[in-house]
C-alpha positions as CSV (number, residue, x, y, z in Angstrom):
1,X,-15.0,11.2,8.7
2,X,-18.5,10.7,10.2
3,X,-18.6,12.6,13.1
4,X,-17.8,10.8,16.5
5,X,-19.2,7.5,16.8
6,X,-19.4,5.3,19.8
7,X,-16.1,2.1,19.5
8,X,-16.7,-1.1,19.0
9,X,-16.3,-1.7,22.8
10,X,-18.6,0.9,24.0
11,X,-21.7,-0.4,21.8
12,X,-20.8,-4.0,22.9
13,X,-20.9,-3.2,26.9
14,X,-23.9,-0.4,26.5
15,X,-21.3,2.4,27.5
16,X,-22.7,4.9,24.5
17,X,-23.9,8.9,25.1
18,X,-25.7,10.3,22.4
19,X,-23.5,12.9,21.1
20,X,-24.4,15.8,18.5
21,X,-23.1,14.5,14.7
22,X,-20.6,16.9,13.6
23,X,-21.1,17.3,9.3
24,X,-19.3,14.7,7.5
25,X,-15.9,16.6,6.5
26,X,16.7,-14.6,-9.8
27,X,20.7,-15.0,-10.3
28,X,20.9,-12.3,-7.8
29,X,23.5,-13.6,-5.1
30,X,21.7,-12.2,-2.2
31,X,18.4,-12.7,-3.4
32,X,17.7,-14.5,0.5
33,X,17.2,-11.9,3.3
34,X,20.1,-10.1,5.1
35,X,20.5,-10.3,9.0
36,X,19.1,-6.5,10.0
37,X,21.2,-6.7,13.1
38,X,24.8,-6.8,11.3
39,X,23.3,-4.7,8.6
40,X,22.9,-2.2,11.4
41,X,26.4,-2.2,13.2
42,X,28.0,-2.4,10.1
43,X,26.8,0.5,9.0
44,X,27.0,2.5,12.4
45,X,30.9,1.7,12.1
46,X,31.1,3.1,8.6
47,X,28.7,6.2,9.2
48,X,25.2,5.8,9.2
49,X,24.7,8.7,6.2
50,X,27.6,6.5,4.0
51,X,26.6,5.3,0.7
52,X,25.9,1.8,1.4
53,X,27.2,0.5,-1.9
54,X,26.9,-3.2,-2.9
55,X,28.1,-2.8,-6.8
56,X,29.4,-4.5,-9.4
57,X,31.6,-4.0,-12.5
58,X,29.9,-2.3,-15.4
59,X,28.7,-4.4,-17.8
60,X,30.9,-4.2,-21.4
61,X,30.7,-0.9,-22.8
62,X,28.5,0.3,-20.0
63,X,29.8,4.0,-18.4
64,X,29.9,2.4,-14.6
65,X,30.1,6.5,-13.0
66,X,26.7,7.3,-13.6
67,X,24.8,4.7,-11.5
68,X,25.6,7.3,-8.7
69,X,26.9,11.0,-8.3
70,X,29.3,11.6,-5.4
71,X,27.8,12.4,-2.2
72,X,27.1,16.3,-1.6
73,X,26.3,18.7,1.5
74,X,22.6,19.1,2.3
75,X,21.7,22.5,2.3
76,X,18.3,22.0,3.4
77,X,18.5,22.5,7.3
78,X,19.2,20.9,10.1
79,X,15.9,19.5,10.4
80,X,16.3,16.9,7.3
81,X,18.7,14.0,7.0
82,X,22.4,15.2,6.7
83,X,25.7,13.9,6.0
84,X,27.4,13.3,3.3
85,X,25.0,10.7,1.9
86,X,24.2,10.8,-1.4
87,X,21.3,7.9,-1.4
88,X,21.3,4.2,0.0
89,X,22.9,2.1,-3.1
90,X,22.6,-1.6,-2.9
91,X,24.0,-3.8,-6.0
92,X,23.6,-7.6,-6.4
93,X,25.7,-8.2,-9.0
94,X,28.7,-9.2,-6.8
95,X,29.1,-11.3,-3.4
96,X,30.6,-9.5,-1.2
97,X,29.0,-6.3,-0.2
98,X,31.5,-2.7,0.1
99,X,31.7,-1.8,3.2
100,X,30.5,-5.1,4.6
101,X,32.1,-8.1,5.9
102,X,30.8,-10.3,3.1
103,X,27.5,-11.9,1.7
104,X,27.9,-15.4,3.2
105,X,28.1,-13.8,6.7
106,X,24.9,-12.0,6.3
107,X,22.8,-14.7,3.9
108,X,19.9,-16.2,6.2
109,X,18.6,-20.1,5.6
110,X,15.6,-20.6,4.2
111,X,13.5,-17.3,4.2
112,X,10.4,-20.6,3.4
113,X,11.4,-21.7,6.9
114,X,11.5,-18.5,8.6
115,X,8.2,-17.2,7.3
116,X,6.4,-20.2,8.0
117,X,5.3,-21.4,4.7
118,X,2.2,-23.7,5.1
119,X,1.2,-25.5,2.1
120,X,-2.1,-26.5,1.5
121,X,-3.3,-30.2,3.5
122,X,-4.1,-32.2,0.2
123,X,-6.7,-34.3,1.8
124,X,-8.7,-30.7,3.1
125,X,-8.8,-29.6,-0.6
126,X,-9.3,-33.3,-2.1
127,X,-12.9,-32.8,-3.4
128,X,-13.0,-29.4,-4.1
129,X,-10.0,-28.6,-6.1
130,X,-11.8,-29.6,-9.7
131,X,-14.2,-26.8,-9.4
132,X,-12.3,-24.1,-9.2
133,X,-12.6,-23.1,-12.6
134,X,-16.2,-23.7,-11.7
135,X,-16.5,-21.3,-9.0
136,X,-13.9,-18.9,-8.7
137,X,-15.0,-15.1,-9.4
138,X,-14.0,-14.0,-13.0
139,X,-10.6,-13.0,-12.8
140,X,-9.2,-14.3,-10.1
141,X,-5.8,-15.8,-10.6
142,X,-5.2,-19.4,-9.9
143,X,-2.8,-22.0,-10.7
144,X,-0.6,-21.0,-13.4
145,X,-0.9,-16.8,-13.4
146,X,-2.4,-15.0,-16.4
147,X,-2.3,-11.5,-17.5
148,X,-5.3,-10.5,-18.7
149,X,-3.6,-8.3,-21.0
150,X,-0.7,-10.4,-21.9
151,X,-1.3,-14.3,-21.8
152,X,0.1,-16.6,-19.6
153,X,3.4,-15.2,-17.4
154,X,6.6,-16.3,-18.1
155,X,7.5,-19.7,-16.9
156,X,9.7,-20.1,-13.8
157,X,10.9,-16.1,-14.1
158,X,11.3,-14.6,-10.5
159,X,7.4,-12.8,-10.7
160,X,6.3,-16.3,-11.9
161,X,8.2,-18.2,-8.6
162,X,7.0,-15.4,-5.8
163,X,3.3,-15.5,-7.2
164,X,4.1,-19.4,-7.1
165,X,5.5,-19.5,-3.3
166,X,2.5,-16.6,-2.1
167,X,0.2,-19.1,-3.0
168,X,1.6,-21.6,-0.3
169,X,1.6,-19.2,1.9
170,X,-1.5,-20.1,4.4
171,X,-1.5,-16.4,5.9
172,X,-2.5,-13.2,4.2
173,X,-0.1,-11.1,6.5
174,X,3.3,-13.4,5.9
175,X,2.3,-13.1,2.3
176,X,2.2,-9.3,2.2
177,X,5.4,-9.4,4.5
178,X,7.1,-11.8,1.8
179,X,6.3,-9.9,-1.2
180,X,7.7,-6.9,0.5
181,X,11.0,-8.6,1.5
182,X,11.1,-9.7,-2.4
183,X,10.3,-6.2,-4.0
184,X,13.2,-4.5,-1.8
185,X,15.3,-7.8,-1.6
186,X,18.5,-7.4,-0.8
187,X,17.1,-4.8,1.4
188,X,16.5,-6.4,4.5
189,X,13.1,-4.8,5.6
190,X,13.8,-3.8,9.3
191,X,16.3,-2.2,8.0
192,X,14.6,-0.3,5.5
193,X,11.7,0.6,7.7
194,X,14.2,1.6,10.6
195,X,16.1,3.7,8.6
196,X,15.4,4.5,5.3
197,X,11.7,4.7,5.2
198,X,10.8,8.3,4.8
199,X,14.5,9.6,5.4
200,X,16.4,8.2,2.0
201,X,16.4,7.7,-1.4
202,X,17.4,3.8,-1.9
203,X,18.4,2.3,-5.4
204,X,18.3,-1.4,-5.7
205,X,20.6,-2.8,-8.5
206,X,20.0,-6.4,-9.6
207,X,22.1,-6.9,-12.9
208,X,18.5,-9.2,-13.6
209,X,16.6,-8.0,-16.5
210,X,14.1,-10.4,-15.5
211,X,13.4,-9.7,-12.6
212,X,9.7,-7.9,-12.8
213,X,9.0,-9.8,-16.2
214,X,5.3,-10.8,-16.2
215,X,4.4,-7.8,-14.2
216,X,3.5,-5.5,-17.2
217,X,4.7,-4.6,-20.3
218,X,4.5,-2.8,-23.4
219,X,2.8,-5.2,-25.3
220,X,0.3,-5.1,-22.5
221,X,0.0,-1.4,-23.0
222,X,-0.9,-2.0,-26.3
223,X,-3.7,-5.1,-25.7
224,X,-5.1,-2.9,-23.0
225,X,-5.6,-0.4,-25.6
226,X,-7.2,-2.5,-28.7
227,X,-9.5,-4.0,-26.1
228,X,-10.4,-2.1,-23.3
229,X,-12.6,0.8,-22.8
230,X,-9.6,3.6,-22.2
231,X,-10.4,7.2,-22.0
232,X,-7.9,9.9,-22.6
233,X,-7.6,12.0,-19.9
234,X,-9.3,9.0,-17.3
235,X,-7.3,6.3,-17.8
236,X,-4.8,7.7,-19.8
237,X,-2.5,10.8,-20.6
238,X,0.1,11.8,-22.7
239,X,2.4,14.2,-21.7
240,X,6.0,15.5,-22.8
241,X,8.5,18.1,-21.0
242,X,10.1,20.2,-23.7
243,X,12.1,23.8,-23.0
244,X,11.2,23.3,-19.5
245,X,7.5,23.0,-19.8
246,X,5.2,20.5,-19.5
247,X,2.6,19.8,-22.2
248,X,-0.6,17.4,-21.5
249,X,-1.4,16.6,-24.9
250,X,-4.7,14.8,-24.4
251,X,-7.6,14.5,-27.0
252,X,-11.2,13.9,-25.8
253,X,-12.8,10.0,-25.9
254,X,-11.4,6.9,-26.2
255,X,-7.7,6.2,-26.4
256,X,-7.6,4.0,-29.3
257,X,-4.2,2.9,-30.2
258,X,-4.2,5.3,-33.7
259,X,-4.0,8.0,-31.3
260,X,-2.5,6.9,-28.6
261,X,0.9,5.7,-31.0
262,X,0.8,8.7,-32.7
263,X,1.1,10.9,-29.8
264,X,4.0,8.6,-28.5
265,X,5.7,9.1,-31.7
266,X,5.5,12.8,-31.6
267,X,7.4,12.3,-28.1
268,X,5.0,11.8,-25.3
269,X,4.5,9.7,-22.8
270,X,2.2,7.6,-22.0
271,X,0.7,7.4,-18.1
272,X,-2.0,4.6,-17.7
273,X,-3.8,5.6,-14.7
274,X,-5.0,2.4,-12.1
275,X,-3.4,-0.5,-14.4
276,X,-4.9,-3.0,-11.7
277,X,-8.1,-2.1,-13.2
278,X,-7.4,-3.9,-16.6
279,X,-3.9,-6.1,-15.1
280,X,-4.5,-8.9,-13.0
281,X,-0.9,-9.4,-12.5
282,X,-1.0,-6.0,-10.9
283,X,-3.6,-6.2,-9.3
284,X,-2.1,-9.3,-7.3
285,X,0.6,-7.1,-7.0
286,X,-1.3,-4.8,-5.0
287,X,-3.3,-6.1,-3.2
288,X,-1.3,-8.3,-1.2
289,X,1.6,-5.3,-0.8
290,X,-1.4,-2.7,0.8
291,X,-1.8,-5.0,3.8
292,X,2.0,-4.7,4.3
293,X,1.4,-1.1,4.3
294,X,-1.8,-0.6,6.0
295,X,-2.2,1.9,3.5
296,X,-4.0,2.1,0.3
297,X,-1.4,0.7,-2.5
298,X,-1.6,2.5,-6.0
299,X,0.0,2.7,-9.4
300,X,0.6,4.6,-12.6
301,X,2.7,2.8,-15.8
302,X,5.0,5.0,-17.7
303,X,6.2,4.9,-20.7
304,X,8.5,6.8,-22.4
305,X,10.2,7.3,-26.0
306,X,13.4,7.9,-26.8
307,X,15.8,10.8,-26.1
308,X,12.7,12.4,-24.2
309,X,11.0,13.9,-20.9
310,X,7.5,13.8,-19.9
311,X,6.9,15.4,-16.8
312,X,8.6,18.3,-15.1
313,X,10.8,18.0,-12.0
314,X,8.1,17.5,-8.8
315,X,7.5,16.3,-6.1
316,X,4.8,13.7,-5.0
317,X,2.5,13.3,-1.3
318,X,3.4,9.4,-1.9
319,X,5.8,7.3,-0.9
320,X,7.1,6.1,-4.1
321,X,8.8,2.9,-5.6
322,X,10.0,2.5,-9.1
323,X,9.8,-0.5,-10.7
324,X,11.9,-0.5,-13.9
325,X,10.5,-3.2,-16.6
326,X,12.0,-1.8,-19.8
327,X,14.6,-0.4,-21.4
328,X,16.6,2.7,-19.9
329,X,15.8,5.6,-18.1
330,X,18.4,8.4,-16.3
331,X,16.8,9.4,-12.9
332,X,17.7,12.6,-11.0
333,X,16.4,12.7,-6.9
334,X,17.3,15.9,-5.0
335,X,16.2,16.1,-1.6
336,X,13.8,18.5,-0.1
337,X,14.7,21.9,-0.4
338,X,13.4,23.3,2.7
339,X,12.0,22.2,6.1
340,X,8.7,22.6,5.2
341,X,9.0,20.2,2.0
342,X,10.3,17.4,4.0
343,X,7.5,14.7,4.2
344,X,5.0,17.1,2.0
345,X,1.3,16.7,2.2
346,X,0.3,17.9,-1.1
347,X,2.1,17.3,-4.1
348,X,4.4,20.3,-5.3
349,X,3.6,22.6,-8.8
350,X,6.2,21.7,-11.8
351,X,9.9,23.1,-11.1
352,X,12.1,24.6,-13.5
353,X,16.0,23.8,-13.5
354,X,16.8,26.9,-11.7
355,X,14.6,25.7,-8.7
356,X,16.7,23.0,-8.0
357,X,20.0,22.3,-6.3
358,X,22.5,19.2,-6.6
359,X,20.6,15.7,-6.7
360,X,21.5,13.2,-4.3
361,X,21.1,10.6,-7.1
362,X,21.6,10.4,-10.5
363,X,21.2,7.1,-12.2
364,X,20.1,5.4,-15.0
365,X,17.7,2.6,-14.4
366,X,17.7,-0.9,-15.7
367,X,14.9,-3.8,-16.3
368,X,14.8,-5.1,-13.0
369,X,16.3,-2.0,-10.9
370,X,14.0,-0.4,-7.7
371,X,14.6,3.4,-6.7
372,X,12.2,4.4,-3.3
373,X,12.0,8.2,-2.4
374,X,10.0,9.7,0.3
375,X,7.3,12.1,-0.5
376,X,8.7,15.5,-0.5
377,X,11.9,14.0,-2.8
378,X,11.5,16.4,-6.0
379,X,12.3,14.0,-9.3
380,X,12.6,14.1,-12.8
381,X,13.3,11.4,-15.6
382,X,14.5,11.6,-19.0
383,X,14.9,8.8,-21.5
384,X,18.1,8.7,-23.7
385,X,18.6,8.2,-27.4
386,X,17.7,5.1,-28.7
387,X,16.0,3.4,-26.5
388,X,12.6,3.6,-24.4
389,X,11.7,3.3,-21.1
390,X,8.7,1.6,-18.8
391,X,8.2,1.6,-15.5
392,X,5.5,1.1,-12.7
393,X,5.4,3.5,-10.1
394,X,3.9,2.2,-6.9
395,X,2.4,4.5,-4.4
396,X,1.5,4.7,-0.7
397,X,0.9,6.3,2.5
398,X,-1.0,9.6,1.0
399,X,-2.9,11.4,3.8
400,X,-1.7,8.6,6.4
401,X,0.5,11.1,8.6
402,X,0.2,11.9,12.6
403,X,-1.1,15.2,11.5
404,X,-4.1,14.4,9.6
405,X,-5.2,11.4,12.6
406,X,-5.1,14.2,15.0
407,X,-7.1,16.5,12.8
408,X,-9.6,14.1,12.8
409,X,-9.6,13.9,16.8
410,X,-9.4,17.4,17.5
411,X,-12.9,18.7,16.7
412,X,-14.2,15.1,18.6
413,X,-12.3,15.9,21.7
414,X,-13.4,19.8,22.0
415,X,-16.9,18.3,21.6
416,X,-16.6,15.7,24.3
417,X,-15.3,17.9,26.9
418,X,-17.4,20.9,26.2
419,X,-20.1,18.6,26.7
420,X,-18.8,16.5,29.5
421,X,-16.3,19.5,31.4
422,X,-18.1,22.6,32.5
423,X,-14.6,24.6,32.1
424,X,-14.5,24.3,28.5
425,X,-18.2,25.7,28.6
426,X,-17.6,28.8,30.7
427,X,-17.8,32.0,29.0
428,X,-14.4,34.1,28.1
429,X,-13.5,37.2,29.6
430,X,-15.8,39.7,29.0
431,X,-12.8,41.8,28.2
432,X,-10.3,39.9,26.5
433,X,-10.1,41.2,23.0
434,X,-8.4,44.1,24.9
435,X,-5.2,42.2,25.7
436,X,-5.3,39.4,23.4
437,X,-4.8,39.4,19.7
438,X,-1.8,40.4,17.3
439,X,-1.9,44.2,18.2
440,X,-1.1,42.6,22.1
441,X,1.4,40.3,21.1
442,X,4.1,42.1,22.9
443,X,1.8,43.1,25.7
444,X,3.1,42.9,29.4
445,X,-0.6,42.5,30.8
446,X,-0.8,39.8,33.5
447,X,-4.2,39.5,32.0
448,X,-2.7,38.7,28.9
449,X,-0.3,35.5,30.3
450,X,-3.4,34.4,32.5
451,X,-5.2,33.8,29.5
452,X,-2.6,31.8,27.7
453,X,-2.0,29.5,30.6
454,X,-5.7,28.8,30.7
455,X,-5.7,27.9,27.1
456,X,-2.6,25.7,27.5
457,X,-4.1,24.2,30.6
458,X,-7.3,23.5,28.7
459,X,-5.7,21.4,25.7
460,X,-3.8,19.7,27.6
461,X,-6.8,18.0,29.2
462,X,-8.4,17.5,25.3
463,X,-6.4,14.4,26.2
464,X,-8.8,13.2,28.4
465,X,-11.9,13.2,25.6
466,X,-9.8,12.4,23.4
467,X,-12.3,9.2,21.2
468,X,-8.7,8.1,19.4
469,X,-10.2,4.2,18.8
470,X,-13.1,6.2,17.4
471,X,-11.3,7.7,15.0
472,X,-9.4,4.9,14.1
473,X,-11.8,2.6,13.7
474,X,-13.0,5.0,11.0
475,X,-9.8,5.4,9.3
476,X,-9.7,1.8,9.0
477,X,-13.3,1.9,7.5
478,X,-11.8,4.1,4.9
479,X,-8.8,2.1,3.6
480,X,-11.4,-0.7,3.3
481,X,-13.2,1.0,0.9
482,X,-10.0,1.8,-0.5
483,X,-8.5,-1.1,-0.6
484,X,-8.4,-3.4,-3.5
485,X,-10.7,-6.6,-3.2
486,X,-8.6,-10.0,-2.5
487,X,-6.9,-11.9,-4.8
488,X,-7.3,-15.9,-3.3
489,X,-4.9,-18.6,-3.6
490,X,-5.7,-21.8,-3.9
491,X,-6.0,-23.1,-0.1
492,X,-8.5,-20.0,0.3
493,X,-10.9,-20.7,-3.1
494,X,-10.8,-24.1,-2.2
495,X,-12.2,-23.9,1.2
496,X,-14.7,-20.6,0.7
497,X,-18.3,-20.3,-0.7
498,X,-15.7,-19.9,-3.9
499,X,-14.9,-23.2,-4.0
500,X,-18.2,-24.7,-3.7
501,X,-19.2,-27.1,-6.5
502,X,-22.9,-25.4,-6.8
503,X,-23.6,-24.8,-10.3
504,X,-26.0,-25.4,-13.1
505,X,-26.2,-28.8,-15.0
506,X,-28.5,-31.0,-16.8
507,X,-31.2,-27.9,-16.9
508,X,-30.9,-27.8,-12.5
509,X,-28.7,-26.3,-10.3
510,X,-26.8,-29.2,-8.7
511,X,-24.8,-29.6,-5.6
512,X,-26.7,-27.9,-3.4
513,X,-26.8,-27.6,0.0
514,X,-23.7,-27.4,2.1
515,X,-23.7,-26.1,5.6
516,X,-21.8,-25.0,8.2
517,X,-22.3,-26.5,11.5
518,X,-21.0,-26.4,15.4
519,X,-18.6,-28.5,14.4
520,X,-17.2,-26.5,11.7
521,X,-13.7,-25.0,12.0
522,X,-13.4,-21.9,10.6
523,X,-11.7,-18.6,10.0
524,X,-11.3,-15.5,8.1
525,X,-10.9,-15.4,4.4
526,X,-7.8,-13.2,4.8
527,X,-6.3,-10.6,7.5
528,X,-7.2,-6.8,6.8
529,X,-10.3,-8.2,4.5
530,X,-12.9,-6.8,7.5
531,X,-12.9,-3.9,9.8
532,X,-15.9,-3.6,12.6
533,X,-17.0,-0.2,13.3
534,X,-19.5,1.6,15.3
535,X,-21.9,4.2,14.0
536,X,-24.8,5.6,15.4
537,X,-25.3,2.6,18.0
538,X,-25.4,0.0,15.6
539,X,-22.3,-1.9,14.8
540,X,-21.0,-2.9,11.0
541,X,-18.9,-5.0,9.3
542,X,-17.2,-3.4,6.4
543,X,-15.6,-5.8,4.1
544,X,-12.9,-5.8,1.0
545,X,-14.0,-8.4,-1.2
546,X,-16.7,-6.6,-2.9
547,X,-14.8,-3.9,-3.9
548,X,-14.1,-2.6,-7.4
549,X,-10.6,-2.8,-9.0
550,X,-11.6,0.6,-9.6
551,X,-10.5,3.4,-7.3
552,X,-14.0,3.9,-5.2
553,X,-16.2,2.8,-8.1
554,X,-18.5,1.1,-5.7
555,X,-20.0,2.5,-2.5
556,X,-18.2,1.3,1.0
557,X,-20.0,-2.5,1.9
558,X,-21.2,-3.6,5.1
559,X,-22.8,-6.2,7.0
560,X,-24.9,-5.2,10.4
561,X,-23.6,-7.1,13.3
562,X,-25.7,-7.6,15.9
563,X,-24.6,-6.7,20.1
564,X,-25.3,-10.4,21.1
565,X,-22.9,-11.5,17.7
566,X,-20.2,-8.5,18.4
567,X,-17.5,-10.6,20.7
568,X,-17.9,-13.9,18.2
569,X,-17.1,-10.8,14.9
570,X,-14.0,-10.0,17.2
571,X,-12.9,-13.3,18.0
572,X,-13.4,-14.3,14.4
573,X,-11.3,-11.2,13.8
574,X,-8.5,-11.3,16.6
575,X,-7.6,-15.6,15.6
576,X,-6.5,-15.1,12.3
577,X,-4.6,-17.7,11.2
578,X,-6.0,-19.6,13.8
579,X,-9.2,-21.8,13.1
580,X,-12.4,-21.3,15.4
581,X,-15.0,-23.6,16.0
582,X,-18.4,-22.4,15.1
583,X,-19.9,-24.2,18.6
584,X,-16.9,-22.1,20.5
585,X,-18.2,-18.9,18.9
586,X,-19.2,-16.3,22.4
587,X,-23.0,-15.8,21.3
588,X,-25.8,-16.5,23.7
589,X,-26.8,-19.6,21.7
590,X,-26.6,-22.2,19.0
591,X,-28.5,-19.5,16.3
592,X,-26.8,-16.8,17.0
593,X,-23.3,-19.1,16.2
594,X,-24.5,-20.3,13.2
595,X,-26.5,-17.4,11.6
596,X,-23.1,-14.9,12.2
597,X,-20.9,-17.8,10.8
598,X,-23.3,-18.8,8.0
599,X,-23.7,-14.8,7.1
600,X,-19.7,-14.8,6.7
601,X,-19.4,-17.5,5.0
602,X,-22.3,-16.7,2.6
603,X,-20.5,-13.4,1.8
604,X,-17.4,-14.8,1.2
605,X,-15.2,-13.9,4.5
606,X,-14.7,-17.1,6.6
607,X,-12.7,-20.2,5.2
608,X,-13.8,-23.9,6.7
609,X,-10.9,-26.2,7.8
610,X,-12.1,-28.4,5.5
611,X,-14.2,-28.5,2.3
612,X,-18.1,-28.5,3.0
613,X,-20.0,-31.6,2.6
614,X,-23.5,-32.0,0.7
615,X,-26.7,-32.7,2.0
């Protein structure tokens, strides 16, 4: 946090006062979306805490009791979930749902219809569609998806047909929103954000193996290693849990796969540490799912031999989804143990057996299977004998609680009103310290209760000073620089400075030359991409699409905006979807429209309505 700085709205009207600068501190039958509404009233008549099971008969040969233990008393306090919930269960494998009046009766149309799929206008991309190989940054996906570290995904699999259908999607937010209802699906997600979302631990059966295929896999793992510069210890760890302790077995340097499948052998597993960084698959992954979040959207691949355990039992400051690729792996959730677990802010030291209670779920995990628990859920995960286990843990909302925004007003607000309110900058009395403090605590002085009422009476006008769109403009100018840069579809190369056919030819660069005029419709590359932020009475731009796939391996970038541009930035910003006419932009004159919009554009943030022509 920088300190207080002036909003957006006070730089643009003039309404700043220099302040002191604090320091810097796929078969599936209900694959479509169910109806939250008679999700909801079904389950208030069978008990809110029930086990909202959707299962289905256990494969041949399969031992169908341990996809879930029976539900057990929460000893935790009154202050967690209770009930006799054992976790949320939902299972695809059969039509109608238990508990439910049936599948049919909750099955929506078209979920295409109900989002508002847009596909791309043929004649706007007519043109510029044959340079995209041309033009498009390295490693952006396009057409046909590509792993970087395993070929081309696998044809018309359910990965392979949502990356398909989020590229016809004209708006970044209904494409986050989609992926989301697709990575929970059956799920519907008002329902899981009303009531599961940091109260429950859901499993998702799907009975589809193939459901995340193409995401990442083993034989990834293994290009990533015979190719890429992987550091032990960095990128990579090895770990194994044996007589209830936790080894991290990890030589210095590189991670070359000798190493790295000798360690594995002896029984550890492997953690690769930000696999968007050498996956693109992932990273599309991710970086549509964090503007569904608003939060930065991270990930860790695990994967684990047979009849072993690599971590101890924990819990994590994330909320956390499992995405089971491979093979098998038995899961155990227990709930918080206490209050003060519930939500936790800091992840928790390793746990012996004797630390923990009853779990709440115990499964075993299948290609294609989702299990959510909320920070503060401890969890453990052995593999069984003979076969291995790989999954992608996806992370979010660390350090994005109530508690740490108002830790950031606080200081802001007591140094607002002890500059602006002369009570806050009277003296104390003179002889306080002889009623007040521990030793007093039980004190009957009047003294005593006058002071606490003035303190009371004094936060509760903190209130007043309180800069919250301050501070929240900066908390949005972190999770830019958190966020991972934008992964374009083919509407948005096509019709950005990406899509332009400049390039070099014939011992010249040719095609150059296009430019955006008043007549030029335009918007933002995608939602979330841009934040505008005031510091030190100057307003910036900071943007996404220069970021690394790299957790903070580049510093946060900006553009200066200037006061006379400031309500064009935040009509630009507010009309998403919408399209904007340069000429319609609020500046003072034709420049300022057209330097702003050409400075955008340049950088890679604004789309045109329709491809650029040539001079």
């Amino acid at each position: 946090m920088d300190g207080l700085q002036p909003s957006v709205g006070q730089l643009r009207r003039g309404r700043v006062r220099r302040r002191r600068q604090p320091p810097s501190h796929s078969g599936s039958v209900l694959a479509l979306p169910l109806r939250p509404r008679k999700v909801r009233r079904q389950l208030r008549r069978n008990g809110a805490s029930r086990v909202a099971a959707l299962r289905a008969p256990a494969p041949p040969g399969e031992d169908s009791e341990d996809s879930r233990v029976e539900p057990t008393a929460d000893g935790a306090g009154a202050a967690l979930p209770s009930g006799p919930a054992a976790a949320v269960v939902w299972d695809t494998g059969r039509r109608e749902p238990r508990g439910l009046r049936g599948a049919a009766e909750l099955l929506e149309a078209s979920p295409a219809a109900r989002l508002g799929l847009a596909p791309a206008d043929p004649a706007a991309l007519r043109g510029a569609a044959q340079h995209f190989a041309a033009s498009a940054p390295p490693g952006t996906p396009s057409g046909p998806q590509e792993d970087e570290a395993g070929g081309e995904l696998p044809r018309d699999s359910p990965l392979q047909r949502i990356l398909a259908e989020l590229n016809r999607i004209s708006s970044s937010r209904r494409r986050a929103a989609r992926l989301f209802e697709w990575l929970i699906a059956p799920v519907p997600p008002d329902h899981f954000y009303r009531r599961l979302w940091e109260r429950e631990a859901v499993l998702v059966r799907r009975q589809d193996h193939a459901y995340y295929q193409g995401l990442f896999s083993t034989a990834d793992l293994d290009a990533i290693l015979r190719h890429e510069e992987v550091q032990f210890g960095q990128h990579l760890d090895a770990a194994r849990y044996v007589n209830g302790r936790r080894e991290t077995l990890n030589p210095p340097g590189r991670a070359l796969p000798a190493a790295a499948w000798s360690l594995y052998q002896a029984g550890c597993s492997l953690r690769l540490l930000c696999p968007q960084a050498f996956s693109t698959t992932v990273w599309q992954f991710l970086a549509v799912l964090q503007e569904q979040f608003g939060s930065m959207a991270g990930s860790n691949v695990y994967l684990t031999p047979p009849n072993s355990q690599g971590f101890a039992p924990h819990y994590d400051d994330i909320e956390a989804f499992v995405l089971q690729l491979e093979g098998r792996k038995l899961w155990r959730v227990y709930r918080p143990r206490v209050p003060t677990e519930e939500l936790a802010l800091i992840s928790s030291p390793n746990f012996s057996q004797e630390d923990l209670g009853e779990p709440v779920l115990q499964t075993v995990l299948e290609p294609g299977d989702l299990l959510y628990f909320p920070r503060g859920f401890i969890h453990q995960a052995e593999c069984q004998v003979g076969v291995h286990s790989l999954h992608l843990t996806l992370s979010t909302y660390q350090r994005n609680t109530w508690g740490d925004f108002v830790e950031a007003v606080l200081p802001l607000a007591i140094q607002a009103a002890m500059e602006e309110n002369v009570e806050f900058r009277r003296g104390l009395p003179r002889d306080f310290m002889d009623y007040m403090g521990a030793q007093h605590s039980d004190s009957k002085d009047p003294r005593r209760t006058a002071f606490m009422e003035k303190v009371r009476v004094l936060v509760a006008r903190l209130g007043h000073f309180a800069p919250v769109d301050a501070v929240a403009d900066q908390r949005a100018k972190d999770f830019i620089h958190d966020s991972l840069p934008p992964v374009l579809t083919d509407r948005e190369r096509a019709l950005s400075v990406y899509g332009l056919p400049i390039r070099w030819e014939a011992g010249e660069p040719v095609n150059v030359g296009a430019q955006l005029t008043t007549e030029t419709e335009v918007h933002m590359l995608q939602d979330g991409i841009a934040r505008m932020v005031g510091e030190g009475g100057h307003l910036f731009l900071y943007y996404t699409v220069e970021n690394s796939r790299v957790y903070h391996l580049e510093e946060p970038k900006c553009l200066e905006i200037y006061p006379q541009q400031a309500d064009a930035m935040e009509l630009l910003l507010r009309s998403y979807p919408e399209f904007v006419r340069v000429g319609d932009l609020p500046c003072d004159n034709v420049e300022d429209q057209l330097s702003l919009a050409t400075m955008l554009y340049d950088k890679g943030l604004l789309i045109t309505k329709m491809p650029l022509t040539l001079n």
